[in-house]
VMD Tcl script that builds the backbone (N, CA, C; Angstrom):
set m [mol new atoms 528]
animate dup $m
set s [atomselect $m all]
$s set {name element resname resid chain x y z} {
  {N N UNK 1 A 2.691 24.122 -7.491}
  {CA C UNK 1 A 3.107 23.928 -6.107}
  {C C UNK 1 A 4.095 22.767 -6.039}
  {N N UNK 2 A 5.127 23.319 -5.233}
  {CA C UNK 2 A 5.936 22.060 -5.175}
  {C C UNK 2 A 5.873 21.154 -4.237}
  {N N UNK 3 A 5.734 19.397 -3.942}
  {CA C UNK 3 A 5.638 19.134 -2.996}
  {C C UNK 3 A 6.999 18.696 -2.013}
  {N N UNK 4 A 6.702 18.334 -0.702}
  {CA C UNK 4 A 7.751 18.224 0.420}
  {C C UNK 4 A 8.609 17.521 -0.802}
  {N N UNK 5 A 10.183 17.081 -0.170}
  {CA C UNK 5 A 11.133 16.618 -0.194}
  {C C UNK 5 A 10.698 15.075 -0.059}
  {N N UNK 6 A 11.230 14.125 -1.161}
  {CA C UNK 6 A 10.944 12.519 -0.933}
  {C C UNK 6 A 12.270 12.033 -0.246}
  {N N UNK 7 A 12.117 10.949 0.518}
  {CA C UNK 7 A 13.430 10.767 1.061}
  {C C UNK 7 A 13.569 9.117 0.887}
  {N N UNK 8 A 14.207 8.119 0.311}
  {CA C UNK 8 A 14.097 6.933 0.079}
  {C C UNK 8 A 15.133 5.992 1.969}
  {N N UNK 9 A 14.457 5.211 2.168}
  {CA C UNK 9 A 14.554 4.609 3.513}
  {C C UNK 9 A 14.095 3.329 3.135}
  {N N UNK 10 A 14.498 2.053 4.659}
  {CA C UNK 10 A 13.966 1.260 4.278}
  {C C UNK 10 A 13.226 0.933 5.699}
  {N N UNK 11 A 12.297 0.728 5.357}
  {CA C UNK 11 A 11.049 0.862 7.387}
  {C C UNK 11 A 11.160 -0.505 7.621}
  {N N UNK 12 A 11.881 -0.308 8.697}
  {CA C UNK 12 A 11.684 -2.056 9.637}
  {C C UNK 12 A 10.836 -1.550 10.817}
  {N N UNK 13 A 11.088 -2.815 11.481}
  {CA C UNK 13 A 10.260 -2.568 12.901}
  {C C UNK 13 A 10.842 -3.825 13.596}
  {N N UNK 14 A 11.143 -3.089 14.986}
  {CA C UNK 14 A 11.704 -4.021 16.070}
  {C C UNK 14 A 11.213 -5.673 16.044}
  {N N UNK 15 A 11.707 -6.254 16.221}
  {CA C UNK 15 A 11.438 -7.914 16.163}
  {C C UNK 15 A 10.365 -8.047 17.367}
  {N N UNK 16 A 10.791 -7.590 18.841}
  {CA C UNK 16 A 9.847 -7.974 19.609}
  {C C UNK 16 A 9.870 -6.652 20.626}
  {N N UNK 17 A 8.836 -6.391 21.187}
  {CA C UNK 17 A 8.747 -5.451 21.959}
  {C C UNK 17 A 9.410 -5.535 23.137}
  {N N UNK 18 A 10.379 -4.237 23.671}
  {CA C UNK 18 A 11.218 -3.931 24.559}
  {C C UNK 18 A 10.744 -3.618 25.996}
  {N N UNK 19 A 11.635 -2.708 26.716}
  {CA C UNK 19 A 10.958 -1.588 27.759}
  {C C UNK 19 A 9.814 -1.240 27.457}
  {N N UNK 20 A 8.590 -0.874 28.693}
  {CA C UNK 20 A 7.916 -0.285 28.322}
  {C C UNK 20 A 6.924 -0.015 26.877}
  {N N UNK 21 A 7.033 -1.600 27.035}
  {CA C UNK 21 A 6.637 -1.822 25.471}
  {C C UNK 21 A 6.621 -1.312 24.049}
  {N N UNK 22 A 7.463 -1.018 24.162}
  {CA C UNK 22 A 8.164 -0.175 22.719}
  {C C UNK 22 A 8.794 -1.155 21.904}
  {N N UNK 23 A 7.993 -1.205 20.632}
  {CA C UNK 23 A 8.616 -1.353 19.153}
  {C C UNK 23 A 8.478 -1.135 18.706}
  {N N UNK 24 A 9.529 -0.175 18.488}
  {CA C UNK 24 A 9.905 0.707 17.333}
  {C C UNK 24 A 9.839 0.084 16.145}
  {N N UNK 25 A 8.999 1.173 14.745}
  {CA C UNK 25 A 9.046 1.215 14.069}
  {C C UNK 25 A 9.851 2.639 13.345}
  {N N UNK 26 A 10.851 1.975 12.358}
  {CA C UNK 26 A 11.989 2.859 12.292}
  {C C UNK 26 A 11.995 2.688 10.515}
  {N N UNK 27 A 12.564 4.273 10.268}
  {CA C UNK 27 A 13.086 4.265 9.027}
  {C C UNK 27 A 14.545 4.334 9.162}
  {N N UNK 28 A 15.040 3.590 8.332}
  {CA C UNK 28 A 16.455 3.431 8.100}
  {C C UNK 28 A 17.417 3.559 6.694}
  {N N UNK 29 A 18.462 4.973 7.142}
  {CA C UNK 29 A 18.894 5.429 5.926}
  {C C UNK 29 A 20.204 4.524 5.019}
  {N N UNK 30 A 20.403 5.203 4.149}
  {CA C UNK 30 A 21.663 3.934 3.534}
  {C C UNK 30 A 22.808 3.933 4.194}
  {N N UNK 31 A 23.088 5.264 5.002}
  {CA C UNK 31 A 23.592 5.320 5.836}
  {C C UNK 31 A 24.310 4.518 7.379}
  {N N UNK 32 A 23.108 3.776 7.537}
  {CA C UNK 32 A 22.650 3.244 9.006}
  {C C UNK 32 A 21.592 4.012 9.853}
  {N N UNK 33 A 21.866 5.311 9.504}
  {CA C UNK 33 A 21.030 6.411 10.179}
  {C C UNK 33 A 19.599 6.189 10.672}
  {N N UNK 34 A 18.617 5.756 11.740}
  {CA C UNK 34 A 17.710 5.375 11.934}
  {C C UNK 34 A 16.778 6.603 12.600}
  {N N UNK 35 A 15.177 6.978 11.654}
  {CA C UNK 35 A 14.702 7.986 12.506}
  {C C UNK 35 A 13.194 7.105 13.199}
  {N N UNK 36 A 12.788 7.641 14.033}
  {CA C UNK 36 A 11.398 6.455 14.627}
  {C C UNK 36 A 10.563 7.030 14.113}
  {N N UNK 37 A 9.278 6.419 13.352}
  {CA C UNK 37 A 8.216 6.886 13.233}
  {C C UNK 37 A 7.052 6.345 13.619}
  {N N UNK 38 A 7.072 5.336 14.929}
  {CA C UNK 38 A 6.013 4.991 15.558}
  {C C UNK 38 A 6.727 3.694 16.827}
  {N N UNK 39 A 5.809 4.472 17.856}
  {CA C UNK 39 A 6.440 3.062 18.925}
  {C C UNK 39 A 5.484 1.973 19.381}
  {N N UNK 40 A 4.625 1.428 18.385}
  {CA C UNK 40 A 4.239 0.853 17.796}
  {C C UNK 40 A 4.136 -0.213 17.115}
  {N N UNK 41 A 4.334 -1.503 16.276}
  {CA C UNK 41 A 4.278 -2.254 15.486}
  {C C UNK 41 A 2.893 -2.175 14.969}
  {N N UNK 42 A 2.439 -1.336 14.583}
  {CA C UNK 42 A 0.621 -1.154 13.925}
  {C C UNK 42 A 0.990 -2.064 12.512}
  {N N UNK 43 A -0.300 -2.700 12.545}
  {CA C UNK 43 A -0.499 -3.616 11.152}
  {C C UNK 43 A 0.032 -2.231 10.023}
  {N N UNK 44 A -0.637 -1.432 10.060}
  {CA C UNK 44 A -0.164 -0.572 8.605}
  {C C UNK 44 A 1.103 -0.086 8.974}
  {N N UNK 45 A 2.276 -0.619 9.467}
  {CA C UNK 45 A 3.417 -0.810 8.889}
  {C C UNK 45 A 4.463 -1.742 8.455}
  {N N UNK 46 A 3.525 -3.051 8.873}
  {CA C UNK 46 A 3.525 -3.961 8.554}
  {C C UNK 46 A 3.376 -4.299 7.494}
  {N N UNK 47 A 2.826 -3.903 6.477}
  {CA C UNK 47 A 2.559 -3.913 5.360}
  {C C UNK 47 A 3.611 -3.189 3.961}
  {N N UNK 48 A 4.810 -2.391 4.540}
  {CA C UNK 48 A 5.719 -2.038 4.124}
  {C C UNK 48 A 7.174 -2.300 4.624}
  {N N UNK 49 A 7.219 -3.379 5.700}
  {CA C UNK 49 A 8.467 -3.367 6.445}
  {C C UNK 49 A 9.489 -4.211 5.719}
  {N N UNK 50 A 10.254 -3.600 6.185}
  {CA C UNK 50 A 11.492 -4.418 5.516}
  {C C UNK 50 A 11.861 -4.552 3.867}
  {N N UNK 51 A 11.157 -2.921 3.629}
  {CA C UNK 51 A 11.384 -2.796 1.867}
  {C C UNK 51 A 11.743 -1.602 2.208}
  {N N UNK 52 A 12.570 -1.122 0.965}
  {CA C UNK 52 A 12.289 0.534 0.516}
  {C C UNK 52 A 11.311 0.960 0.134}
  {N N UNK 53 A 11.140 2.184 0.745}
  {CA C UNK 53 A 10.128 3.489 0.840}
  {C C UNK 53 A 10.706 4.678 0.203}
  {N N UNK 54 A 9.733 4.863 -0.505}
  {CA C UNK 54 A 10.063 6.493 -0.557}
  {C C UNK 54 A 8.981 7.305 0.438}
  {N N UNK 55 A 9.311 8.153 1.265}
  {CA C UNK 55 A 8.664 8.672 2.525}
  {C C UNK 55 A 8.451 10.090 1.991}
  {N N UNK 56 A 7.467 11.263 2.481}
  {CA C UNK 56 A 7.068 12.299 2.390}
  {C C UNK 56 A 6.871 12.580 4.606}
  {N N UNK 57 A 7.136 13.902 4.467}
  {CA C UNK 57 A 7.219 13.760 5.764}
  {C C UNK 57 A 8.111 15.210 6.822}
  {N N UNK 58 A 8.363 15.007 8.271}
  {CA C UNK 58 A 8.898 15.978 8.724}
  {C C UNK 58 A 9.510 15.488 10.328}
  {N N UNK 59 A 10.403 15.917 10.484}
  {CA C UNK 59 A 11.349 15.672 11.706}
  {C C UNK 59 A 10.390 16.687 12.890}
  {N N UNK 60 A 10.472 15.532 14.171}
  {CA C UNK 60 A 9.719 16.477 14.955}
  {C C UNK 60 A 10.475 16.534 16.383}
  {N N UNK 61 A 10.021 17.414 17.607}
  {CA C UNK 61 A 10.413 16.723 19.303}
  {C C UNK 61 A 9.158 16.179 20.228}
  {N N UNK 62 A 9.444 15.200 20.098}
  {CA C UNK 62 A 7.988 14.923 21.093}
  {C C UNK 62 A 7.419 15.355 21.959}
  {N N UNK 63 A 6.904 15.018 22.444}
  {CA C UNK 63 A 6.418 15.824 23.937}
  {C C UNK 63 A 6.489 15.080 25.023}
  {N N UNK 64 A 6.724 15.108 26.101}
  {CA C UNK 64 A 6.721 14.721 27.026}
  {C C UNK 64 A 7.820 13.076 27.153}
  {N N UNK 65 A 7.467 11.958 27.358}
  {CA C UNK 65 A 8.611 11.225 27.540}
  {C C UNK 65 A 8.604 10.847 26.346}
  {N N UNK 66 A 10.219 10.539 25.791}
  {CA C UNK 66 A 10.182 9.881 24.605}
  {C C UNK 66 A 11.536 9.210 24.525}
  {N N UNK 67 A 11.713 8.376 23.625}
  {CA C UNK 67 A 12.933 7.654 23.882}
  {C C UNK 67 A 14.189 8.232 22.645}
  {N N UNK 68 A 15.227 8.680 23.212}
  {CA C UNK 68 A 16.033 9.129 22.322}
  {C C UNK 68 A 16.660 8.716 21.222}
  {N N UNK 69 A 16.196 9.228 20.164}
  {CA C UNK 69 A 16.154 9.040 18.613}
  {C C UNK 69 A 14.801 10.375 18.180}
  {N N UNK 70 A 15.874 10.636 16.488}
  {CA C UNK 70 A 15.307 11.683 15.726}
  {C C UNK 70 A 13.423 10.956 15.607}
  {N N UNK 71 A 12.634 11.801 15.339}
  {CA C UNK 71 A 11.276 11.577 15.539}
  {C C UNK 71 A 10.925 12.519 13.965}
  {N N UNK 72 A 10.659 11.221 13.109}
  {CA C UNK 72 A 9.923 11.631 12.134}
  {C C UNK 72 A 8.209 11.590 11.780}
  {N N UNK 73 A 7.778 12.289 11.446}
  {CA C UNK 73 A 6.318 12.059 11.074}
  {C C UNK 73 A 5.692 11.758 9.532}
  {N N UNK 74 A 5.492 10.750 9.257}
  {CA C UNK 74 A 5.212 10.329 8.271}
  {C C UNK 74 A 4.281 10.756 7.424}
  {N N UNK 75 A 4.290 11.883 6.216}
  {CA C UNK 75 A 2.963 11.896 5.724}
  {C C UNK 75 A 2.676 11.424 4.527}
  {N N UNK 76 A 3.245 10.985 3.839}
  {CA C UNK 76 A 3.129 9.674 2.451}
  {C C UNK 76 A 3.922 8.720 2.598}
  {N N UNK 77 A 3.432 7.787 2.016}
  {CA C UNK 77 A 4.799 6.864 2.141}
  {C C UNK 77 A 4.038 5.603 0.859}
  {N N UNK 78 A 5.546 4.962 -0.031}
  {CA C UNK 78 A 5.331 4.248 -1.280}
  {C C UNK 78 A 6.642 3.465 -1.398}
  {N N UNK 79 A 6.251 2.329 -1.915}
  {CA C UNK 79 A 7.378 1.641 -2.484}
  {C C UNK 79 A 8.423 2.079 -3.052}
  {N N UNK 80 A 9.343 1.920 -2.987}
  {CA C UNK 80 A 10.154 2.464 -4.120}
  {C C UNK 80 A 10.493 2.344 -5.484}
  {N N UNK 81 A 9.867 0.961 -5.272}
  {CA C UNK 81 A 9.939 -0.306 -6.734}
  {C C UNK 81 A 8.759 -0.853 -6.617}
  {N N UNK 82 A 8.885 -0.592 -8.070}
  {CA C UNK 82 A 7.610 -1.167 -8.309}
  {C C UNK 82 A 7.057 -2.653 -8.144}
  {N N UNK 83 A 6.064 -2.859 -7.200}
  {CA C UNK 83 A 6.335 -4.393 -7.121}
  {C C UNK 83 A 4.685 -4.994 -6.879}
  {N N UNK 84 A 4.351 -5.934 -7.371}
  {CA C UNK 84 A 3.362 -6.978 -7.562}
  {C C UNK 84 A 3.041 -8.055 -6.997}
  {N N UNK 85 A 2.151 -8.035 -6.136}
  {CA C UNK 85 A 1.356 -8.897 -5.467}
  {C C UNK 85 A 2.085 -9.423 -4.429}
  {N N UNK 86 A 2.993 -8.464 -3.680}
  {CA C UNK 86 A 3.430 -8.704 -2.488}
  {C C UNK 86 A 2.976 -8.408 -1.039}
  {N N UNK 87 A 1.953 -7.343 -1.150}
  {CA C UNK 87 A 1.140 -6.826 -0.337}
  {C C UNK 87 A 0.035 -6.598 -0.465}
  {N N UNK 88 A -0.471 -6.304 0.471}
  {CA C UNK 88 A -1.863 -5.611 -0.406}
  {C C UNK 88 A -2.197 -4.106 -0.943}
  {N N UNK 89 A -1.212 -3.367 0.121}
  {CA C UNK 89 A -1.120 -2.124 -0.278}
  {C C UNK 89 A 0.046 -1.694 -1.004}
  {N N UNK 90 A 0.183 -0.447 -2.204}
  {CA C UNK 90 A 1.232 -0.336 -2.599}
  {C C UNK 90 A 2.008 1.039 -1.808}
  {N N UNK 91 A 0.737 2.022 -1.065}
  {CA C UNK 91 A 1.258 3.295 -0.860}
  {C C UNK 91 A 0.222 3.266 0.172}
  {N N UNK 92 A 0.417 4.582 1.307}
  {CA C UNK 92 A -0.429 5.536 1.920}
  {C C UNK 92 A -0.127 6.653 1.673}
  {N N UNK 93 A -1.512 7.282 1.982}
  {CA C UNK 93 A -1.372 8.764 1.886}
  {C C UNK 93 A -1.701 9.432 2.970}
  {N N UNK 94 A -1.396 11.173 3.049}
  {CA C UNK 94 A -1.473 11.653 3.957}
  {C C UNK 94 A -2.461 11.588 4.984}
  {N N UNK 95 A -2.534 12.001 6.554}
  {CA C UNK 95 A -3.558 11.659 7.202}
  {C C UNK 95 A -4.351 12.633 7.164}
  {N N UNK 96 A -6.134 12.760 6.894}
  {CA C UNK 96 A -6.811 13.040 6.515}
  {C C UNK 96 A -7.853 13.435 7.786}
  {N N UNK 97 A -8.273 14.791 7.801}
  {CA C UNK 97 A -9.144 14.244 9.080}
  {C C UNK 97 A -10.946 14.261 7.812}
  {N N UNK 98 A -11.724 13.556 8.593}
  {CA C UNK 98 A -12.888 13.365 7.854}
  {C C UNK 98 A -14.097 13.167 9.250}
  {N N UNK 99 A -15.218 13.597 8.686}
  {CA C UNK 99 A -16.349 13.780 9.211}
  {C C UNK 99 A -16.976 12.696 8.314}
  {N N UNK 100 A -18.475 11.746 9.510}
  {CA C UNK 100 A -19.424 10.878 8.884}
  {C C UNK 100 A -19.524 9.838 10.293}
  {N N UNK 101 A -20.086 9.099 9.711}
  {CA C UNK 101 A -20.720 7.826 10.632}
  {C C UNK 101 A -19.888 6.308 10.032}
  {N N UNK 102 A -20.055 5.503 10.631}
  {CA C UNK 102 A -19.650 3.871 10.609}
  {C C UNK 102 A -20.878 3.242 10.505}
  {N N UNK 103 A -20.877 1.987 9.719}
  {CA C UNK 103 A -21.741 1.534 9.573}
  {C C UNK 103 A -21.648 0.074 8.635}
  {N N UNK 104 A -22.174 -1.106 8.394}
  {CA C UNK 104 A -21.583 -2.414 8.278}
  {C C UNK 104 A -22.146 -2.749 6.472}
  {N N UNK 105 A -21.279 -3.090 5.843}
  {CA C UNK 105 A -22.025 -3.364 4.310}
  {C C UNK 105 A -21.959 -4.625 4.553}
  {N N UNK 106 A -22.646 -5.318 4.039}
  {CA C UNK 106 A -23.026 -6.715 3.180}
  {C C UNK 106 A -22.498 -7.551 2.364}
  {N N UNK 107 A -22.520 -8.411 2.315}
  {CA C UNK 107 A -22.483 -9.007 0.667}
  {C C UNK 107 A -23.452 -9.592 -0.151}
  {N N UNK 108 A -23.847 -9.389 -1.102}
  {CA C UNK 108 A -25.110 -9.584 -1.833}
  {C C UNK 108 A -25.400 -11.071 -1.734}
  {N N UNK 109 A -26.605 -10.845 -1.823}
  {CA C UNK 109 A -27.257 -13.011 -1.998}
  {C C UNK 109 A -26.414 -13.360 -3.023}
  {N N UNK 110 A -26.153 -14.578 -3.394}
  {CA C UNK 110 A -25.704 -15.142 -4.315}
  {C C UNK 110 A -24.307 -14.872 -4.471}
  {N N UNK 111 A -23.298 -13.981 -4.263}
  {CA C UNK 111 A -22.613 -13.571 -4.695}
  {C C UNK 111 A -21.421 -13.770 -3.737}
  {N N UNK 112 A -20.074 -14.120 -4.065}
  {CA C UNK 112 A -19.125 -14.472 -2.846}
  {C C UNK 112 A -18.658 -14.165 -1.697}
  {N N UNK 113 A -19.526 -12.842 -2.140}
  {CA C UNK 113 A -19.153 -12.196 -0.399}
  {C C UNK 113 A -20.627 -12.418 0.594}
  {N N UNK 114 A -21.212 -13.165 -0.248}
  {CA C UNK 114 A -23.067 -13.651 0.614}
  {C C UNK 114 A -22.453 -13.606 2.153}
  {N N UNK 115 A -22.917 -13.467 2.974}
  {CA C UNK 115 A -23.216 -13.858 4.636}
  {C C UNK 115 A -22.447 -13.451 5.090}
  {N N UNK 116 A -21.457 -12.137 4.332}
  {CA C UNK 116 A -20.181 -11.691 5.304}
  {C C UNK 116 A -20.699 -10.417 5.263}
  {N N UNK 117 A -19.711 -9.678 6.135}
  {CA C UNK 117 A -20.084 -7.914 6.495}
  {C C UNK 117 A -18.589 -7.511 7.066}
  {N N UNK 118 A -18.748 -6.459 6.683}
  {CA C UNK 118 A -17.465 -5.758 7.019}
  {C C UNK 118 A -18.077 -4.241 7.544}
  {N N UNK 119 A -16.591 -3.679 8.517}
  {CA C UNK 119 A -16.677 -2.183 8.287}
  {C C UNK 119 A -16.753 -1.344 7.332}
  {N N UNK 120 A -17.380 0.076 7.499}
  {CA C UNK 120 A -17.194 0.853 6.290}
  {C C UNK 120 A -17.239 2.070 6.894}
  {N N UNK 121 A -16.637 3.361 6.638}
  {CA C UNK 121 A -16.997 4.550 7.140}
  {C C UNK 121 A -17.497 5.432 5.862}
  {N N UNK 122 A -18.872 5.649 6.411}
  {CA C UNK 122 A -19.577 6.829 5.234}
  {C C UNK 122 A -19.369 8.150 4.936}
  {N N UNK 123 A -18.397 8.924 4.772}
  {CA C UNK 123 A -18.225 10.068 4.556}
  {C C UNK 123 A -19.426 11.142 4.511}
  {N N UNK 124 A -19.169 12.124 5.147}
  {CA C UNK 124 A -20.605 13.051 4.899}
  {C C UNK 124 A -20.540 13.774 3.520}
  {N N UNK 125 A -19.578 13.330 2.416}
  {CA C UNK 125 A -19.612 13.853 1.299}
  {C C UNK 125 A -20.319 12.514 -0.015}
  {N N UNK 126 A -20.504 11.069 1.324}
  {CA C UNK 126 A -21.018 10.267 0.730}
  {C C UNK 126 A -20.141 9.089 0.449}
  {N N UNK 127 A -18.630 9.360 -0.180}
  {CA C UNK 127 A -17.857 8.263 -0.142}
  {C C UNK 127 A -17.727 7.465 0.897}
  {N N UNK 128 A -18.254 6.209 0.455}
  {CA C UNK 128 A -17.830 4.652 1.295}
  {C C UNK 128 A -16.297 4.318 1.319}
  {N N UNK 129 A -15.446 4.398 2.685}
  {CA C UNK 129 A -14.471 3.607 2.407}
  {C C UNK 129 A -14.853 1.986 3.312}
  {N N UNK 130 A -14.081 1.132 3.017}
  {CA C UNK 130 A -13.848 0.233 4.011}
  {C C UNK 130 A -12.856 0.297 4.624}
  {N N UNK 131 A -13.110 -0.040 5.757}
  {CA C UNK 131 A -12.084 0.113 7.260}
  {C C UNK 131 A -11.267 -1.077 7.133}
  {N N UNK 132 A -10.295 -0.387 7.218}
  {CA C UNK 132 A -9.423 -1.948 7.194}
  {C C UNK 132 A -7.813 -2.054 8.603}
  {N N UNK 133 A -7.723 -2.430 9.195}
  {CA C UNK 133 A -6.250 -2.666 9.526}
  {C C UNK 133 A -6.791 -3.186 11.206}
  {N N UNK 134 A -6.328 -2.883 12.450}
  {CA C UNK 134 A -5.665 -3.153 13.504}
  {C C UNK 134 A -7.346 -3.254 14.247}
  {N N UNK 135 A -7.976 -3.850 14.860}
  {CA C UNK 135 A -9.445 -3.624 15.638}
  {C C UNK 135 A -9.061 -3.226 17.012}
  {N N UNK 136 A -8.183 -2.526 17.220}
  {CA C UNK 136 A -7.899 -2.184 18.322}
  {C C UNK 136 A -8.812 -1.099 18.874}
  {N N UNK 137 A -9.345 -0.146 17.810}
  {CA C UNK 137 A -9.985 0.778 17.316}
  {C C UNK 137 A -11.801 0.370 18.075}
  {N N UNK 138 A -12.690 0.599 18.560}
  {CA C UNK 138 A -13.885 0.206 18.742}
  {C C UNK 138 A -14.854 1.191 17.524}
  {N N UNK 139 A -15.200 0.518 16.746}
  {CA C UNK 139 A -15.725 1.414 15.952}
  {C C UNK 139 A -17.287 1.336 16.400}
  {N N UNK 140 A -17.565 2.883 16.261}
  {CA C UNK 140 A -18.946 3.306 16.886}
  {C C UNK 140 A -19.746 3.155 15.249}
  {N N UNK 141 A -21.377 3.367 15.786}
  {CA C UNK 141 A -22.205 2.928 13.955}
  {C C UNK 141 A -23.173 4.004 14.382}
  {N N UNK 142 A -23.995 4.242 13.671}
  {CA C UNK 142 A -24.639 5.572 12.989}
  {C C UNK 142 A -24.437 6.608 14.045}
  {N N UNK 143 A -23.686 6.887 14.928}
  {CA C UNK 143 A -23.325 8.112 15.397}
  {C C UNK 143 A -22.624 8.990 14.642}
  {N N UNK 144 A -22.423 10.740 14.642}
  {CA C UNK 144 A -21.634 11.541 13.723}
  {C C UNK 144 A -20.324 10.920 14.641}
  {N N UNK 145 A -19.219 11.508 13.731}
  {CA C UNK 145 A -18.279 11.377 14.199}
  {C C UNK 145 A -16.787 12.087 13.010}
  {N N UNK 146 A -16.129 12.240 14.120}
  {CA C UNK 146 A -15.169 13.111 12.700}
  {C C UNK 146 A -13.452 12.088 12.875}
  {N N UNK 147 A -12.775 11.598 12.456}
  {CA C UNK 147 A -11.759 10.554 12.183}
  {C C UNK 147 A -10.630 11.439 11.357}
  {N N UNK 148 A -9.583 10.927 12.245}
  {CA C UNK 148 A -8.012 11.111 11.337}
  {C C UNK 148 A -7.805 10.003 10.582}
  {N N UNK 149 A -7.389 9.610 9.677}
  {CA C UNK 149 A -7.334 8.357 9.103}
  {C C UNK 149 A -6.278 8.777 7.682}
  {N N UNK 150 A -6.271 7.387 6.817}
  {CA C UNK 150 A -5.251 7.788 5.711}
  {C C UNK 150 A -6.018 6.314 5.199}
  {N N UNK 151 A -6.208 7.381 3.328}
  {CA C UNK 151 A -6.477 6.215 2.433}
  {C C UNK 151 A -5.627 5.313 2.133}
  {N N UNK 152 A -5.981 4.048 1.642}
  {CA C UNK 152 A -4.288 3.323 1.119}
  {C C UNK 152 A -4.430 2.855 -0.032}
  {N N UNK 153 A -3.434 2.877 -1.050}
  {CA C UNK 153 A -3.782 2.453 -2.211}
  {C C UNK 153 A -3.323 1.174 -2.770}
  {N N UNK 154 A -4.587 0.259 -3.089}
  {CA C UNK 154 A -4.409 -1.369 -3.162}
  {C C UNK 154 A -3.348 -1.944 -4.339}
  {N N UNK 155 A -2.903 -2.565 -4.373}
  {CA C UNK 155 A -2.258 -3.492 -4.951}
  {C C UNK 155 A -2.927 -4.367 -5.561}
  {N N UNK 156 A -4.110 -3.852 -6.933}
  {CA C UNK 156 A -4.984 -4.643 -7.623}
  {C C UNK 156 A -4.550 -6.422 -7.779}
  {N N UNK 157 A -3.306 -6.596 -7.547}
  {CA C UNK 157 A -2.857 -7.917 -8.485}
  {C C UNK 157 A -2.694 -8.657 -7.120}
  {N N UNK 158 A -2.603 -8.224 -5.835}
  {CA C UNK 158 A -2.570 -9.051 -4.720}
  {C C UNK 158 A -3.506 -9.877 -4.321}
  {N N UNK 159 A -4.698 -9.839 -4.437}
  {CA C UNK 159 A -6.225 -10.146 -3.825}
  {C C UNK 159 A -6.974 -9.606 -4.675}
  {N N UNK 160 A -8.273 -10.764 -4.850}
  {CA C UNK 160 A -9.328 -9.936 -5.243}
  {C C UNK 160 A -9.672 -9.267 -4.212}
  {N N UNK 161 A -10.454 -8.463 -4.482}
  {CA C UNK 161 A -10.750 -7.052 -3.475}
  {C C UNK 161 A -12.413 -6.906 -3.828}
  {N N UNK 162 A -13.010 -6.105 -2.893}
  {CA C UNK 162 A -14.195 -4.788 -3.483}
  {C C UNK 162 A -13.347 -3.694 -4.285}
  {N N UNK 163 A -14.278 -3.280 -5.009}
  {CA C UNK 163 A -14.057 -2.037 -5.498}
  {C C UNK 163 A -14.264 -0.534 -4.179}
  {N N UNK 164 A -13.524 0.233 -4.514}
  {CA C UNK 164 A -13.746 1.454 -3.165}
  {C C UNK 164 A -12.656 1.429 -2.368}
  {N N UNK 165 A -12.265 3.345 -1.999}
  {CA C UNK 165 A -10.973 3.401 -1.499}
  {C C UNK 165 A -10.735 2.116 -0.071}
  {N N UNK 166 A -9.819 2.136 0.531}
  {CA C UNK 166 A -9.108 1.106 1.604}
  {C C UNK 166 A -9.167 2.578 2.933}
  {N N UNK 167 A -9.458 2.422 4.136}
  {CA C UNK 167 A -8.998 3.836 4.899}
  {C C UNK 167 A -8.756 3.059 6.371}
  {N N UNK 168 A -7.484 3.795 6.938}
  {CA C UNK 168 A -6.734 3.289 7.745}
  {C C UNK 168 A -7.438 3.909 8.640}
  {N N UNK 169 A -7.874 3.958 9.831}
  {CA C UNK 169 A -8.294 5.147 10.588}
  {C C UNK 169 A -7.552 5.281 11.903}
  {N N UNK 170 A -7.249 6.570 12.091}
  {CA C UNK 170 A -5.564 6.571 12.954}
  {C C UNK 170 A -6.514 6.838 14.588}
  {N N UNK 171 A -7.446 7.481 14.897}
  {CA C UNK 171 A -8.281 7.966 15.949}
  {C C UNK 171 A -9.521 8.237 15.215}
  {N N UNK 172 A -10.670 8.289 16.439}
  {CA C UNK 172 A -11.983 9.214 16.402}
  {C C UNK 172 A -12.039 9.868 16.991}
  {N N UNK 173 A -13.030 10.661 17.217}
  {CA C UNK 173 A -13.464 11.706 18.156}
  {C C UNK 173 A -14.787 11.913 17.536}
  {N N UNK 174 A -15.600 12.062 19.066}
  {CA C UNK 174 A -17.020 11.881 19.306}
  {C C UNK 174 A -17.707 12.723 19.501}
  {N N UNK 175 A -16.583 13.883 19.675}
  {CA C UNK 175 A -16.816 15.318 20.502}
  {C C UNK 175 A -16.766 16.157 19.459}
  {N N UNK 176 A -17.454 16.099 17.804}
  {CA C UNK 176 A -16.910 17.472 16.921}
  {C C UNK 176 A -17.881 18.210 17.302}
}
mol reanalyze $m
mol bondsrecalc $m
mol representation Tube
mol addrep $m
């Protein structure tokens, strides 16, 4: 199988929010050519701005009001170069929808993460990710629940870390 078309860009994002509170987050070709892929400044694009990307993905029309410029939808996206301990993430991947519950891990006695807790979402196939990015999000705990989200893949040499995927979570829904 072959996959989509890669397209190399470099993703900025507006300095400060405009009208209607829009900041744009934009890919930008070598061109000048700029397509939007979020009106927004979300932490997870923050985490790639102002580098080259290689993007996976598809041109869309929005719906209803939108501000004029091409509308891309992002479904991978990676450095272009290889690079070390500049972020924490090196890539995302496509958005994923997933079924499971939320729920808070620990850190063991003795051990450096003692007396802290974080998010985690439990997959109903069992995989733990930890939740990581924007708390804008209210995350619900042992209720079912089914989530769009996208894994991200760490940048071992940035931070020590836990071990276990990273997952962005884009929405929930309460209603599967």
């Amino acid at each position: 199988m072959i996959g989509k078309p890669e397209m190399h860009a470099t993703l900025t994002i507006d300095v400060a929010p405009g009208a209607k509170k829009f900041q744009g987050v934009w890919l930008v070709h070598g061109d000048g050519t700029r397509w939007v892929v979020d009106y927004r400044a979300r932490q997870l694009w923050s985490w790639f701005a102002d580098r080259e990307v290689i993007v996976t993905g598809e041109t869309y029309a929005p719906q209803g009001q939108a501000i004029n410029a091409v509308h891309f939808r992002v479904e991978t996206l990676r450095f272009a170069a290889a690079t070390m301990g500049l972020g924490p993430y090196r890539a995302m991947g496509p958005e994923l929808e997933l079924a499971g519950t939320f729920a808070r891990d620990s850190g063991t006695p003795g051990s450096k993460a003692a007396g802290s807790s974080w998010p985690v979402f439990v997959g109903d196939d069992g995989t733990r990710y930890h939740v990581v990015g924007d708390d804008t999000l209210e995350l619900r705990s042992a209720s079912a629940v089914r989530v769009k989200a996208r894994v991200l893949d760490p940048d071992m040499s940035y931070t020590a870390r836990m071990s276990g995927p990273d997952l962005w979570i884009v929405s929930i829904d309460e209603d599967n």
